[in-house]
C-alpha positions, 0 to 999 in steps of 0.5 A, a space after each residue: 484479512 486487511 494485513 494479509 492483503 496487503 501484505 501479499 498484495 503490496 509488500 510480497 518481498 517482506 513475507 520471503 526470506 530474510 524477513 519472513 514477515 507472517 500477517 499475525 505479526 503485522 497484525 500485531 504491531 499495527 495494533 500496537 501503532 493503533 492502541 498508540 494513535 487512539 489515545 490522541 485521535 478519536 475516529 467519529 466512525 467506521 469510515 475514519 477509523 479504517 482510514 487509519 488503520 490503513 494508513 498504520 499499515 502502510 507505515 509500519 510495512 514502509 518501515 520494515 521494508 526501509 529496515 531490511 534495505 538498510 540491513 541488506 548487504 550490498 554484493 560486489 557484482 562484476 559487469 561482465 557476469 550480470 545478465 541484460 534486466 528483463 523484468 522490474 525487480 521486487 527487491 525493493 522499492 523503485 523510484 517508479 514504485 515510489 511515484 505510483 505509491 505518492 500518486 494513490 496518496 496524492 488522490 483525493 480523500 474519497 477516492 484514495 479511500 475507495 481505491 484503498 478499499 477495493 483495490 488494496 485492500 481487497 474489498 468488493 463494492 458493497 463492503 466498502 459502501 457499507 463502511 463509508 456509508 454510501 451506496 455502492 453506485 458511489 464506490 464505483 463512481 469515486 473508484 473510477 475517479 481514481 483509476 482515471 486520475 492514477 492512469 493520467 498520472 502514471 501516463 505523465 511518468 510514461 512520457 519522462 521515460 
């Protein structure tokens, strides 16, 4: 469920053509990175263990999407037949995509892990308090912390426009 999500959520691109990327087979490779990551860190509970799983999803989605720019040849484009942009292109990942993914990084450890639960990986209030064990006041409390923390630095990028 968690792949799926972020997968279709996050990283949309990677599931169309060329690489048509299924849940399973991220599943796969995240469990592999997983079995590797485990036999160094020992996570204490549930809380830290889907903190790293979260984070092997992240990185082996980062890494697929790098492989597929790397890969992706580059048309020749004439000026004259390109049309004005309309809207930000999924191809893939822009410097402003970039600053939004290091602004959720940069949050705090509990409330990057409440954002990350509810809002990437699609949680509701009362799963993620149950996985950090705390109430689901506090979910809602750090989840606004980072909400208004991601909104002032996301209004910082507004104004280097």
């Amino acid at each position: 469920m968690l792949c799926t999500s972020m997968l279709y959520r996050s990283y949309p691109r990677l599931a169309r053509p060329p690489v048509n990327l299924e849940a399973d087979e991220m599943l796969s490779a995240v469990v592999e990175r997983l079995m590797k990551a485990l036999r160094k860190a020992r996570p204490a509970n549930v809380r830290q263990f889907f903190s790293l799983a979260n984070m092997h999803m992240r990185w082996e989605l980062n890494d697929l999407a790098r492989r597929l720019d790397e890969r992706t040849p580059q048309p020749t484009i004439h000026e004259e037949s390109v049309a004005a942009p309309t809207a930000e292109s999924d191809a893939g990942p822009s410097r402003r995509a970039s600053l939004i993914l290091e602004a959720i990084e940069n949050l705090p450890e509990e409330e990057r892990e409440a954002f990350s639960l509810v809002r990437v990986q699609g949680l509701t209030h009362l799963e993620a308090a149950e996985i950090l064990e705390v109430s689901t006041k506090t979910i809602q409390r750090r989840l606004n912390r980072s909400l208004i923390e991601l909104t002032q630095r996301l209004g910082e990028l507004d104004a280097r426009r």
